[in-house]
SERO-748114 format. One record per atom (N, C-alpha, C): atom name; residue in one letter; x, y, z; residue number from 1. Coordinates in pm, 1 decimal, always signed. Atoms other than C-alpha are relative to their C-alpha. Last residue first. Layout:
// SERO-748114
{'CA','A',{X,Y,Z},NUM}
...
//
This chain:
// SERO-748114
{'N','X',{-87.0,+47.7,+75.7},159}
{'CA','X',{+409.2,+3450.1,-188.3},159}
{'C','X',{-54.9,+43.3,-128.0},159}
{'N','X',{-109.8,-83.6,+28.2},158}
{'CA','X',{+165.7,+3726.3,-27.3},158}
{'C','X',{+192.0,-84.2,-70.3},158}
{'N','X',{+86.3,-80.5,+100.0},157}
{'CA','X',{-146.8,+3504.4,-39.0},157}
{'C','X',{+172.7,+136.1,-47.8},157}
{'N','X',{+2.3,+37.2,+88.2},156}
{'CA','X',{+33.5,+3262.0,+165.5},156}
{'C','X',{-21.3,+74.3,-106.2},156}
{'N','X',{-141.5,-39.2,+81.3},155}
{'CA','X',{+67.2,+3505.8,+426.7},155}
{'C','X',{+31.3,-69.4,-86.9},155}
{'N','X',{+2.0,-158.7,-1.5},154}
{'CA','X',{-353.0,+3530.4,+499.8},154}
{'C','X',{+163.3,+27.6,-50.5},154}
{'N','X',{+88.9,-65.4,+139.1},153}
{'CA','X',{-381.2,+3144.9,+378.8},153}
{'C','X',{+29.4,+186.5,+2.5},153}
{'N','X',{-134.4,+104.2,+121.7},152}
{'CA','X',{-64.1,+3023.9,+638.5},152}
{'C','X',{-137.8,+60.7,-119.1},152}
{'N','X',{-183.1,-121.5,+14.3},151}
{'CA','X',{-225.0,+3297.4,+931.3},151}
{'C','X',{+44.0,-25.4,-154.0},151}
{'N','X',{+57.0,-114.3,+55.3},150}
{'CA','X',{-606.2,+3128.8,+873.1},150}
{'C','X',{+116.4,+96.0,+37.2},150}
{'N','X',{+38.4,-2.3,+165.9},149}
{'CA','X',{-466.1,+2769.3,+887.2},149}
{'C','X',{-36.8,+133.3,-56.2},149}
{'N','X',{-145.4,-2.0,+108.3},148}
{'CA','X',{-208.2,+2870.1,+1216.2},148}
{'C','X',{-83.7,-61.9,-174.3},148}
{'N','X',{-117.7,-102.3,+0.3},147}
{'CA','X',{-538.6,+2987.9,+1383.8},147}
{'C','X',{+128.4,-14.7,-93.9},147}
{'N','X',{+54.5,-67.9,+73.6},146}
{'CA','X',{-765.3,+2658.4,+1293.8},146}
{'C','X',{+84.2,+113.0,-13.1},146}
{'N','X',{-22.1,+73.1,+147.6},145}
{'CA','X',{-489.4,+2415.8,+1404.1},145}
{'C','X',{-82.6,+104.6,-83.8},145}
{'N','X',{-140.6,-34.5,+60.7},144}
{'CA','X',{-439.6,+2611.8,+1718.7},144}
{'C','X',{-20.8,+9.5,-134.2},144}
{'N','X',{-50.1,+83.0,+79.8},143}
{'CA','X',{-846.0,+2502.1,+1803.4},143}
{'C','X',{+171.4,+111.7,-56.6},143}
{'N','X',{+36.4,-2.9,+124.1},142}
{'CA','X',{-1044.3,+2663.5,+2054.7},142}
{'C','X',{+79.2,-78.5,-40.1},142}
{'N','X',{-96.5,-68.1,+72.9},141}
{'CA','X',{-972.8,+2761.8,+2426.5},141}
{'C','X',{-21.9,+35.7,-173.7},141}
{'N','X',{+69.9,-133.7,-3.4},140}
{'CA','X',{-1255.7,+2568.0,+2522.9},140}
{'C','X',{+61.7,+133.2,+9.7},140}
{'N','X',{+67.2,-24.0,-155.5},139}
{'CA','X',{-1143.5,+2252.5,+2390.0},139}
{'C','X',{-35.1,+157.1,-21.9},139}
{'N','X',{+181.4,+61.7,+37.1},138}
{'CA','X',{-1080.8,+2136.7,+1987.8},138}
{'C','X',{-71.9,+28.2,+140.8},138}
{'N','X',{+34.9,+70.5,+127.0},137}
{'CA','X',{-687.5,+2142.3,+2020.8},137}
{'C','X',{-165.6,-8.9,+15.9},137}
{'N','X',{+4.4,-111.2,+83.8},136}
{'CA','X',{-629.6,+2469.3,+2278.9},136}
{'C','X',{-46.1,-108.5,-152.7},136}
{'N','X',{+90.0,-131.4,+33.4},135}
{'CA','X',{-806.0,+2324.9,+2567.5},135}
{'C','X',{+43.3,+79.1,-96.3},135}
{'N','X',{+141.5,-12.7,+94.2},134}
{'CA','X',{-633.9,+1995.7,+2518.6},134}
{'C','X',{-113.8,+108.9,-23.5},134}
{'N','X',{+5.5,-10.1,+161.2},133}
{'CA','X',{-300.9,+2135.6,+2495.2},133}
{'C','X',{-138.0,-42.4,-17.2},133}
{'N','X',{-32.9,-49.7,+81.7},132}
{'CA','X',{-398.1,+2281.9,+2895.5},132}
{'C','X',{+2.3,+2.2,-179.6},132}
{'N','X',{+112.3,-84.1,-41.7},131}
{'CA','X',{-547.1,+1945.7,+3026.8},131}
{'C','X',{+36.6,+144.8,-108.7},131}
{'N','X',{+105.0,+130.5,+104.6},130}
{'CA','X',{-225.6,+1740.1,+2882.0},130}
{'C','X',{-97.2,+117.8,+22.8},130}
{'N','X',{+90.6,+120.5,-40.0},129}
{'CA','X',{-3.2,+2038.4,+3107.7},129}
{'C','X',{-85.1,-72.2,-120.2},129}
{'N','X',{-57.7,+43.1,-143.6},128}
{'CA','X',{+226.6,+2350.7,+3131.8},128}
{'C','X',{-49.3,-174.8,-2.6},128}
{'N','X',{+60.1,+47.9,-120.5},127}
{'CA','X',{+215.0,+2402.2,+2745.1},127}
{'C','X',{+14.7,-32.8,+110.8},127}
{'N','X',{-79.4,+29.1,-81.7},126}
{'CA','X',{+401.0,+2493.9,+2407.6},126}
{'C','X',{-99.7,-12.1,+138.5},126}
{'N','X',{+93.4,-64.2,-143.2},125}
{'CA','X',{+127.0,+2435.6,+2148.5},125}
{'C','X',{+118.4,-15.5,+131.3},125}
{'N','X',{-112.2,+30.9,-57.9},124}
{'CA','X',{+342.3,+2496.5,+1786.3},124}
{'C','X',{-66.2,+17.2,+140.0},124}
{'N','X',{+90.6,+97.8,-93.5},123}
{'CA','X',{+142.8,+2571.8,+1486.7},123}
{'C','X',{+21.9,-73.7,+140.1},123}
{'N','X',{-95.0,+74.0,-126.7},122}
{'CA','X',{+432.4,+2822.2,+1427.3},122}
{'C','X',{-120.8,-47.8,+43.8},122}
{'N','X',{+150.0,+11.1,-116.2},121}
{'CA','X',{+341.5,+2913.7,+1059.9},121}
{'C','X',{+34.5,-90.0,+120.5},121}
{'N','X',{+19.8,+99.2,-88.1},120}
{'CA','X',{+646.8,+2922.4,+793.2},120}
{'C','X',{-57.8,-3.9,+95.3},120}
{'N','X',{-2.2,-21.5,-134.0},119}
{'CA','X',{+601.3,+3188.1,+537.1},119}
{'C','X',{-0.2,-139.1,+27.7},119}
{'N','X',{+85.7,+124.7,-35.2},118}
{'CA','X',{+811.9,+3102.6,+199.7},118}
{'C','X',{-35.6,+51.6,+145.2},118}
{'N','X',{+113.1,-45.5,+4.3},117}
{'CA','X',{+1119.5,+3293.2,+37.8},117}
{'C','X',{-164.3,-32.0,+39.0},117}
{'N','X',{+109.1,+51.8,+79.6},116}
{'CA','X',{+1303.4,+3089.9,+254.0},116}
{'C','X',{-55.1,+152.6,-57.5},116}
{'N','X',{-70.8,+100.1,+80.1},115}
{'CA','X',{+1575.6,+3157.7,+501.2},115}
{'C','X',{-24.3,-22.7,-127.4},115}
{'N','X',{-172.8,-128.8,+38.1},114}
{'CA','X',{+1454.5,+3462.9,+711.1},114}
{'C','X',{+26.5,-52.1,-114.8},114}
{'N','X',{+67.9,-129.2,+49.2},113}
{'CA','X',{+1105.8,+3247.4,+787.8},113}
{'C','X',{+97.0,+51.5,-76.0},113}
{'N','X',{+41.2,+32.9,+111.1},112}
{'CA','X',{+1318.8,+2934.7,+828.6},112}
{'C','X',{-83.0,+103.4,-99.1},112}
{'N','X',{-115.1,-15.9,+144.7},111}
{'CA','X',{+1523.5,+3101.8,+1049.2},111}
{'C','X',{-49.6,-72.8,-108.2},111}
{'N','X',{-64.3,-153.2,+22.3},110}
{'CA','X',{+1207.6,+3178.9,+1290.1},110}
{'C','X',{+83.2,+2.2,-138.4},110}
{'N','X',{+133.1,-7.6,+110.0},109}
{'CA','X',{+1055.9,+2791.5,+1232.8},109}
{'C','X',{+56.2,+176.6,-38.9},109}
{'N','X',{+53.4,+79.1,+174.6},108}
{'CA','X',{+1355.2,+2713.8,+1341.5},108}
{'C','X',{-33.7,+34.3,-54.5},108}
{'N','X',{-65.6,-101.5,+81.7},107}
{'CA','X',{+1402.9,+2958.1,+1672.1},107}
{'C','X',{+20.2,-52.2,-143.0},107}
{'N','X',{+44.2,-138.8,+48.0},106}
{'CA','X',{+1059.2,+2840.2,+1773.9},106}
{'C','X',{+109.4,+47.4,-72.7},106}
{'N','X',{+143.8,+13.1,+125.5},105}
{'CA','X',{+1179.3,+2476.4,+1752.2},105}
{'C','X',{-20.7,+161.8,-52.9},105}
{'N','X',{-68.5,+71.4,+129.8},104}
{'CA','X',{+1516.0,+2505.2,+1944.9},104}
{'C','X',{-109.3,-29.0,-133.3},104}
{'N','X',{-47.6,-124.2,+13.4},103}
{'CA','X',{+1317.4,+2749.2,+2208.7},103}
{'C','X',{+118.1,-52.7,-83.3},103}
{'N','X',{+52.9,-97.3,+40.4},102}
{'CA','X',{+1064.0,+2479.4,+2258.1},102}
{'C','X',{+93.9,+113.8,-66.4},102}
{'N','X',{+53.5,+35.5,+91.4},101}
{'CA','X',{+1262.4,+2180.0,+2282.8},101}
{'C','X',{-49.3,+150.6,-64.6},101}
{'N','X',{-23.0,+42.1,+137.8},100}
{'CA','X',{+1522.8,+2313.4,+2478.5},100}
{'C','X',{-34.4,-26.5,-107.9},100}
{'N','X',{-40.6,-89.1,+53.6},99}
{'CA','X',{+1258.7,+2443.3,+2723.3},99}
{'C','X',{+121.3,+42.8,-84.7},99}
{'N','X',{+128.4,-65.2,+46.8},98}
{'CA','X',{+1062.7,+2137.3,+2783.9},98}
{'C','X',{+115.0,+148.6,-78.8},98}
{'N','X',{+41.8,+54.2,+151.4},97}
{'CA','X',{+1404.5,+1955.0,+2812.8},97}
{'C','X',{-120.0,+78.5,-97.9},97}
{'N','X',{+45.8,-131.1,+119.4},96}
{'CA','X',{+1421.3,+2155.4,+3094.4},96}
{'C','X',{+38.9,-40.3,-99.3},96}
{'N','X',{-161.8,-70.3,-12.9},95}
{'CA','X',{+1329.9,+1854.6,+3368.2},95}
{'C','X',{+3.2,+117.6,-117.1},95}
{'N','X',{-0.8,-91.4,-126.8},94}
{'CA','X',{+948.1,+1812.2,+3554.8},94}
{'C','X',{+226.3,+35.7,-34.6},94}
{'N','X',{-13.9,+167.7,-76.6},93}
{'CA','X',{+796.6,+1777.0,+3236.0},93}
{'C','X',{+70.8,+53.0,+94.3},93}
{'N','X',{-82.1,+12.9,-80.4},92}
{'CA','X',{+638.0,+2073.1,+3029.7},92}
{'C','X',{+21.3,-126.9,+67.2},92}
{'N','X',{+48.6,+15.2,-134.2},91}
{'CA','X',{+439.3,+1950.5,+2718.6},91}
{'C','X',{+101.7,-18.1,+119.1},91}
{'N','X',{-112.7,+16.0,-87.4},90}
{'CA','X',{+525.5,+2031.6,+2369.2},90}
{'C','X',{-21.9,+39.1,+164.1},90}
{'N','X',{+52.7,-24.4,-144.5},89}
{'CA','X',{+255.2,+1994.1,+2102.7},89}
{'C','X',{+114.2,-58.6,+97.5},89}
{'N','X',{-110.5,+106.3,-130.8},88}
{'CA','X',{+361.7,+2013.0,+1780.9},88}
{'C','X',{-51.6,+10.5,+100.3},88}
{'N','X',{+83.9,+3.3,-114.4},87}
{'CA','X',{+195.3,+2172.9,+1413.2},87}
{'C','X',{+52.6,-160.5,+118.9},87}
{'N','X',{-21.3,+127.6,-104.6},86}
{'CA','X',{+419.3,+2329.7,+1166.0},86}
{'C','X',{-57.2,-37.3,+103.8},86}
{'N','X',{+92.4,+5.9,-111.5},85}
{'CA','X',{+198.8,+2525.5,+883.9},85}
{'C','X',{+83.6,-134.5,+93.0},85}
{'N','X',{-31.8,+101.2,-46.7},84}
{'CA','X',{+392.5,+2572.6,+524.6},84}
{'C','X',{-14.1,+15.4,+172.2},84}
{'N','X',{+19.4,-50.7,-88.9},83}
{'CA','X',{+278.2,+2878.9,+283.0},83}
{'C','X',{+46.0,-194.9,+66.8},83}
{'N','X',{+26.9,-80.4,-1.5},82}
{'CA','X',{+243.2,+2844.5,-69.6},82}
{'C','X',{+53.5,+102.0,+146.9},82}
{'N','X',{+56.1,+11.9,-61.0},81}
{'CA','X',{+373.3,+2513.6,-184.1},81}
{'C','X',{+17.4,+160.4,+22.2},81}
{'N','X',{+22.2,-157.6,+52.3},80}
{'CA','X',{+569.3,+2377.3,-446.8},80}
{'C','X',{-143.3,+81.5,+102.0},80}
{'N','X',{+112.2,-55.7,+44.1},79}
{'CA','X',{+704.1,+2099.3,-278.0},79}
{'C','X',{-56.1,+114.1,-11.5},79}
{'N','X',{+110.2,+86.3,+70.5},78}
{'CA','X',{+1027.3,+1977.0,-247.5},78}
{'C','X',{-116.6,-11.7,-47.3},78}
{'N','X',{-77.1,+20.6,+85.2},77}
{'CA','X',{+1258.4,+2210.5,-75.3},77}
{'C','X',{-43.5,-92.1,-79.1},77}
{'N','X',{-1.2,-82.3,+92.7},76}
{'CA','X',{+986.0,+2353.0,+121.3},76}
{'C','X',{+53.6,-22.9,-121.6},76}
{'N','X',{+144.2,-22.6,+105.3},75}
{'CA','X',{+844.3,+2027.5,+246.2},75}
{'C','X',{+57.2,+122.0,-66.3},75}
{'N','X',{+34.6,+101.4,+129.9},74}
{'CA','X',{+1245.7,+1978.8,+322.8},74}
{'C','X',{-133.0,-29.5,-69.2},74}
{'N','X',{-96.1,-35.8,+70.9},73}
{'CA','X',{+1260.7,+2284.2,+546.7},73}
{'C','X',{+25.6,-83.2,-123.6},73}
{'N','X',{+28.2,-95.3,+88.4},72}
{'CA','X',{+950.9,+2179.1,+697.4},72}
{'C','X',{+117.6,+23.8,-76.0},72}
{'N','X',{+118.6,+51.2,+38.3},71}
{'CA','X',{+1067.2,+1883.2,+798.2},71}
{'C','X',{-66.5,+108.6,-77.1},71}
{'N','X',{-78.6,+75.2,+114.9},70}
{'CA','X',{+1416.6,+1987.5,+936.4},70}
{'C','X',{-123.6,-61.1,-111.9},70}
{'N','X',{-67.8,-66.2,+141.3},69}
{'CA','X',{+1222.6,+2242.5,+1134.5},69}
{'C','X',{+30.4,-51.5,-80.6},69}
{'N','X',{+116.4,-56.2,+93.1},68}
{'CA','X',{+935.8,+2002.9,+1285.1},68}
{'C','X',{+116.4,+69.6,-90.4},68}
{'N','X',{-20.5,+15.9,+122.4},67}
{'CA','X',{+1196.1,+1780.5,+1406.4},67}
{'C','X',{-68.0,+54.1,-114.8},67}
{'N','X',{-132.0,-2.0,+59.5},66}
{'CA','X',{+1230.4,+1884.0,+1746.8},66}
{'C','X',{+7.1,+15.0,-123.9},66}
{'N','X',{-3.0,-168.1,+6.9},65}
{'CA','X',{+861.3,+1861.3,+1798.9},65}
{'C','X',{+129.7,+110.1,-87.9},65}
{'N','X',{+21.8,-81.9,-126.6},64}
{'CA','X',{+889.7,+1477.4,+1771.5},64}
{'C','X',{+49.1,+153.5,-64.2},64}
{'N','X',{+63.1,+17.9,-120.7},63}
{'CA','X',{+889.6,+1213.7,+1489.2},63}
{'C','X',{-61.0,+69.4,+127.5},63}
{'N','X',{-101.7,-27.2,-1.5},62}
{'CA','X',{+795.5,+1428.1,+1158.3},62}
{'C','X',{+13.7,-105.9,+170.9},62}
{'N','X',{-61.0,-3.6,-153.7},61}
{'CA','X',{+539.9,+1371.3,+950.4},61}
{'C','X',{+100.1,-35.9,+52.4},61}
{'N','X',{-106.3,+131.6,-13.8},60}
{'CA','X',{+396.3,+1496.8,+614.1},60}
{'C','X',{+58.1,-4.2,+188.4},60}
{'N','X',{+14.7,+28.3,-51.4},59}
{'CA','X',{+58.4,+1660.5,+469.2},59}
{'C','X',{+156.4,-158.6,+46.6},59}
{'N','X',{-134.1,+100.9,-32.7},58}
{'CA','X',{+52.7,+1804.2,+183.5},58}
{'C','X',{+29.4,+6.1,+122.2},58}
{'N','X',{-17.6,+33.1,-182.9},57}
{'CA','X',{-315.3,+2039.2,+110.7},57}
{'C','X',{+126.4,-167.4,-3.0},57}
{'N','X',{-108.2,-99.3,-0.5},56}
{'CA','X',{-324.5,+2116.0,-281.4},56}
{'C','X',{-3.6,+40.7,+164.4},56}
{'N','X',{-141.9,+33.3,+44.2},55}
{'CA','X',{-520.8,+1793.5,-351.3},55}
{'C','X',{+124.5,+86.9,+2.6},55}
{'N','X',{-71.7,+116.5,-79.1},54}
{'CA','X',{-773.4,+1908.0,-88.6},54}
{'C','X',{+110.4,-81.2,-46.3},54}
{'N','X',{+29.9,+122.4,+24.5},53}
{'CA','X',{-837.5,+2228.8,-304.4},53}
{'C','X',{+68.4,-104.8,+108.8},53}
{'N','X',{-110.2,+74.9,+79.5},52}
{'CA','X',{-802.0,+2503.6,-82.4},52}
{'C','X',{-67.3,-62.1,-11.5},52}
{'N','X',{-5.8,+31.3,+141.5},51}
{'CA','X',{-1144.0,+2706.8,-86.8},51}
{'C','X',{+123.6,-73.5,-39.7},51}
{'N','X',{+31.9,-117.2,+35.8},50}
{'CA','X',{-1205.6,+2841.4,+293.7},50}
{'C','X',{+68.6,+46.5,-191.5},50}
{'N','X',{+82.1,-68.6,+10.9},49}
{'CA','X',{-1355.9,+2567.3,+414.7},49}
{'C','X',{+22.3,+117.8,-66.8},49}
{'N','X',{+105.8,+27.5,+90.6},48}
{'CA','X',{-1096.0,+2364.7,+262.5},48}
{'C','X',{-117.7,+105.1,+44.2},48}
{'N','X',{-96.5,-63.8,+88.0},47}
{'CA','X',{-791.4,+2575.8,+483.4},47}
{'C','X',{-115.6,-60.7,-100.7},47}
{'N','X',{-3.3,-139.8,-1.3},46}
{'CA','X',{-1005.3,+2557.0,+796.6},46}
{'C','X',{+8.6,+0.1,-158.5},46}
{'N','X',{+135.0,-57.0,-42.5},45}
{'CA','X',{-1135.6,+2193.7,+823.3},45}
{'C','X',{+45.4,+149.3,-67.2},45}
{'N','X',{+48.5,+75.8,+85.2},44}
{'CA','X',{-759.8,+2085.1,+742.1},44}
{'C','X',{-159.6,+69.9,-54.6},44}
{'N','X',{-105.0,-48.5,+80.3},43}
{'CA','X',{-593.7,+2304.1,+1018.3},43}
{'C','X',{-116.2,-17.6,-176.3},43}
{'N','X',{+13.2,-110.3,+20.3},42}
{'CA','X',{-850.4,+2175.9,+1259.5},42}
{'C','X',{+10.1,+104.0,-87.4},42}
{'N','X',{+125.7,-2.6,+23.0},41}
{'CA','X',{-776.4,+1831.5,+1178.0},41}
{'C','X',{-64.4,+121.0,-16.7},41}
{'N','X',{-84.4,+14.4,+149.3},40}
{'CA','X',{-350.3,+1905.8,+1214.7},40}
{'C','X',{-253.9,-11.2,-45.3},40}
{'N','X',{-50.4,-140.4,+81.9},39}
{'CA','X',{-481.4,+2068.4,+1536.3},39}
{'C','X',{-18.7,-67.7,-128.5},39}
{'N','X',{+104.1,-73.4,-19.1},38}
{'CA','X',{-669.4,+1727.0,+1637.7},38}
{'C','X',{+25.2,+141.5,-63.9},38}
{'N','X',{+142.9,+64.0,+88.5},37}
{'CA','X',{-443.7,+1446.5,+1504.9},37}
{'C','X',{-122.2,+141.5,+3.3},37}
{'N','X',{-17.6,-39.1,+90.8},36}
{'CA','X',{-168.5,+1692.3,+1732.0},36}
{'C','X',{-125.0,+7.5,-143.7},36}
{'N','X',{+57.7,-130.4,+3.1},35}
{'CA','X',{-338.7,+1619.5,+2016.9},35}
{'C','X',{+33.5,+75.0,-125.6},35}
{'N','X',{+103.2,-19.0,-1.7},34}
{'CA','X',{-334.4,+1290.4,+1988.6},34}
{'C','X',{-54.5,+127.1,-18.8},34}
{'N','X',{+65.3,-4.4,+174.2},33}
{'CA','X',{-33.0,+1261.2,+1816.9},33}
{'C','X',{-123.8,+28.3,+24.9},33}
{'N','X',{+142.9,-67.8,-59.9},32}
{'CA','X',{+167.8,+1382.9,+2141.0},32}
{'C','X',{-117.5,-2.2,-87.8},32}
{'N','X',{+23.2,+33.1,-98.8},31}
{'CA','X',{+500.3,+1245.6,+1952.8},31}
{'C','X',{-104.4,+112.9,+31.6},31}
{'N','X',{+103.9,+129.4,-0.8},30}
{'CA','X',{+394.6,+1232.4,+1565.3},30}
{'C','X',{-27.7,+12.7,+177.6},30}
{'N','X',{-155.2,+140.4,-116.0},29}
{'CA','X',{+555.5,+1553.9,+1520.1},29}
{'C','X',{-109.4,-77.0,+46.5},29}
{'N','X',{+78.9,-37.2,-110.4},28}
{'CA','X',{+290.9,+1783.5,+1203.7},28}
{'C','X',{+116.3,-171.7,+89.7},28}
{'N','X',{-100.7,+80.7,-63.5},27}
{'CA','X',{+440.9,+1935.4,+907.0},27}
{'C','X',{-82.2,-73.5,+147.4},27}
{'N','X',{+16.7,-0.5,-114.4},26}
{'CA','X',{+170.8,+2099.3,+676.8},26}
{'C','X',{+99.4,-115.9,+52.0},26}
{'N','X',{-57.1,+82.1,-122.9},25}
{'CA','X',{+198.1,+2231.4,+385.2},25}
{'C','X',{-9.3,-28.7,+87.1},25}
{'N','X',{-31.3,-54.6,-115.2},24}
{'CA','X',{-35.3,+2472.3,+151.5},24}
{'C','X',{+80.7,-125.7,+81.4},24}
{'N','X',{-85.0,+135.2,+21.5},23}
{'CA','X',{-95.6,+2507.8,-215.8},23}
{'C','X',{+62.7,+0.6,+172.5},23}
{'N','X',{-127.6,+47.3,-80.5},22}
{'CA','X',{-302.9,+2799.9,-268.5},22}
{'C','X',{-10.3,-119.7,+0.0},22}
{'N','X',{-127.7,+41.6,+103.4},21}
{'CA','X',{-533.4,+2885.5,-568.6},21}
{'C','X',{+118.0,-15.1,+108.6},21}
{'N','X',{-40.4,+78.1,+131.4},20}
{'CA','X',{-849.5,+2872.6,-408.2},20}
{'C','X',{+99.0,-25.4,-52.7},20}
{'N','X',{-116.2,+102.2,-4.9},19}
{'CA','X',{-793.5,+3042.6,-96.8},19}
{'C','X',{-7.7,-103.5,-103.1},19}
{'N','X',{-4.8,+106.1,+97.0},18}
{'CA','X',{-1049.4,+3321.8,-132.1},18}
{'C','X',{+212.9,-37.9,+19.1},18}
{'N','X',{+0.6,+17.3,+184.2},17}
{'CA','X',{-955.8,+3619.4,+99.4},17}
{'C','X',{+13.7,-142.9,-23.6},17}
{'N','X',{-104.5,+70.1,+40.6},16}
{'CA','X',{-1035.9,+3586.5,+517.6},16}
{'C','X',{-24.4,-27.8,-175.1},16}
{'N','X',{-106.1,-43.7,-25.2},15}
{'CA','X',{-1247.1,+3854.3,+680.7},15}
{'C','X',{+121.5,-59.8,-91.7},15}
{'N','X',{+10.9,-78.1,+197.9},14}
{'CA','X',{-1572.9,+3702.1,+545.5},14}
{'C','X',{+108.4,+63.4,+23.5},14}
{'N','X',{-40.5,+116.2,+58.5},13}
{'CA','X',{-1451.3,+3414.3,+876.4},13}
{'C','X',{-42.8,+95.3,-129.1},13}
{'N','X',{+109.8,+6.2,+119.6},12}
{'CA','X',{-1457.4,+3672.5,+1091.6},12}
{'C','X',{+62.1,-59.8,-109.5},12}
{'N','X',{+13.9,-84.6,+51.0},11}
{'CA','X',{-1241.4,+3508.8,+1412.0},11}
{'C','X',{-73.4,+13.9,-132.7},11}
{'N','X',{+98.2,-97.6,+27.9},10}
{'CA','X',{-1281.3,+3261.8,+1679.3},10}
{'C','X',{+69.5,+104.4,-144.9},10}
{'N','X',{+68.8,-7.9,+120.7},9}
{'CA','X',{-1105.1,+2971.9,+1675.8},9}
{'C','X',{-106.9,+59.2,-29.6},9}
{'N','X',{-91.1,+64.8,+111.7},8}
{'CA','X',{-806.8,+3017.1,+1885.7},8}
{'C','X',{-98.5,-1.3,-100.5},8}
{'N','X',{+49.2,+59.6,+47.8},7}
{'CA','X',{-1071.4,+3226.2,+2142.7},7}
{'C','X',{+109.1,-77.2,-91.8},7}
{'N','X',{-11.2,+16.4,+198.3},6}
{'CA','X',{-935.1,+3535.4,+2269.4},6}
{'C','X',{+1.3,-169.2,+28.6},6}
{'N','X',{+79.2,-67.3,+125.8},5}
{'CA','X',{-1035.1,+3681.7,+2620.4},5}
{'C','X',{-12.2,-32.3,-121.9},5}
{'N','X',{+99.0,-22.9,-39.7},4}
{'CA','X',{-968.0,+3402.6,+2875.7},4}
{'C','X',{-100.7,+75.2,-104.4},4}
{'N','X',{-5.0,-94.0,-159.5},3}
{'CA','X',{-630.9,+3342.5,+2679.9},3}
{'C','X',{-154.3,+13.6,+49.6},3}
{'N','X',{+134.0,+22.2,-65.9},2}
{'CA','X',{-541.0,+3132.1,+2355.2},2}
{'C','X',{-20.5,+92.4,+173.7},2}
{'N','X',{-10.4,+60.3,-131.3},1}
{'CA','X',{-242.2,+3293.2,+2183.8},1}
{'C','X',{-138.1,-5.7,+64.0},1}
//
């Protein structure tokens, strides 16, 4: 979680074991794409810098936030993959849709954890505001996309 004190894309980067031999997923909901384009970029950046091959990075999309579980759940069931990274950006509005979405997503990606031998990574920017997701995609917050790539290599490693 991004906060005054912690950074999204701060941490020691000799901290994180060789990722060569993973195979990694990524789900990412088209609605809010801009910001998404930017995590899912982040994500990307991370998981090659830190030795996936780029042919063992899958990359599929889903329309809206909602649909990240059913999406992952079928990258699992289809591709042989290590670790699987959902990335959404869900922006309060003034009805509680915001908090259907969110708390029908988080508990997803949850039973997908339980479900699966397989971690599932909650790339997932719930938010008051545009301003807000952009301080956590590539602003001065940091980057989501980098955080949920250096979780999905650290519990990848344990499939």
């Amino acid at each position: 979680m991004a906060t005054s004190l912690k950074n999204l894309s701060d941490y020691d980067f000799t901290s994180i074991p060789d990722a060569s031999g993973l195979s990694i997923g990524i789900v990412v909901a088209e609605w809010n794409i801009e910001i998404n384009n930017q995590l899912l970029q982040g994500a990307i950046e991370t998981l090659l810098h830190h030795g996936v091959d780029k042919a063992n990075i899958f990359v599929n999309y889903v329309p809206g936030a909602f649909e990240l579980t059913y999406g992952c759940k079928v990258m699992a069931e289809n591709y042989d993959v290590d670790a699987i990274i959902a990335i959404g950006t869900v922006i309060q509005g003034d009805t509680p849709h915001f908090d259907y979405i969110c708390q029908g997503v988080t508990y997803g990606i949850s039973e997908l954890n339980l479900s699966f031998d397989l971690p599932f990574i909650f790339g997932v920017l719930t938010v008051n505001s545009l301003e807000q997701a952009q301080e956590r995609a590539g602003g001065k917050h940091g980057n989501k996309g980098v955080e949920a790539a250096v979780t999905a290599i650290k519990m990848g490693l344990y499939n």
